[in-house]
C-alpha positions, 0 to 999 in steps of 0.5 A: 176579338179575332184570334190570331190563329196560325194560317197553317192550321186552317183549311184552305176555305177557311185562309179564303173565306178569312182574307175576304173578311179581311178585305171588306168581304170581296177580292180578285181572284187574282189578289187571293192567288197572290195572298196565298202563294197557291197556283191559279189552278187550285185557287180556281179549282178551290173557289169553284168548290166553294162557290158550289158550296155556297160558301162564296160568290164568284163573278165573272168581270171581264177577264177577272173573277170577283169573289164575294162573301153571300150578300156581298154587293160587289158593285158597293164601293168602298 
């Protein structure tokens, strides 16, 4: 079971890395930035970092970013 855990209290990895488990394991770049009311800039900024750190997986769809958790196949449909 999840713990409701107060969004304020986590790191910013962690409220992106907890709305792509929320979202079977990826979203837009785009839908992060509107989930979490962040500018694009540091959610582009912060997605970089992470991406890095192996803690996601970004790919570049058009003019989009499609961000996945490690072993997520981003072309699976839902």
């Amino acid at each position: 079971v999840e713990e409701a855990v107060n969004p304020e209290l986590l790191s910013d990895e962690e409220r992106v890395l907890r709305l792509l488990k929320q979202n079977g394991g990826r979203m837009k770049q785009a839908s992060i930035v509107s989930e979490t009311g962040w500018s694009n800039a540091k959610v582009s900024q912060l997605l970089s970092k992470m991406d890095d750190d192996g803690e996601i997986e970004k790919l570049r769809i058009g003019r989009e970013n499609l961000i996945t958790l490690p072993g997520v196949d981003p072309t699976a449909l839902d």
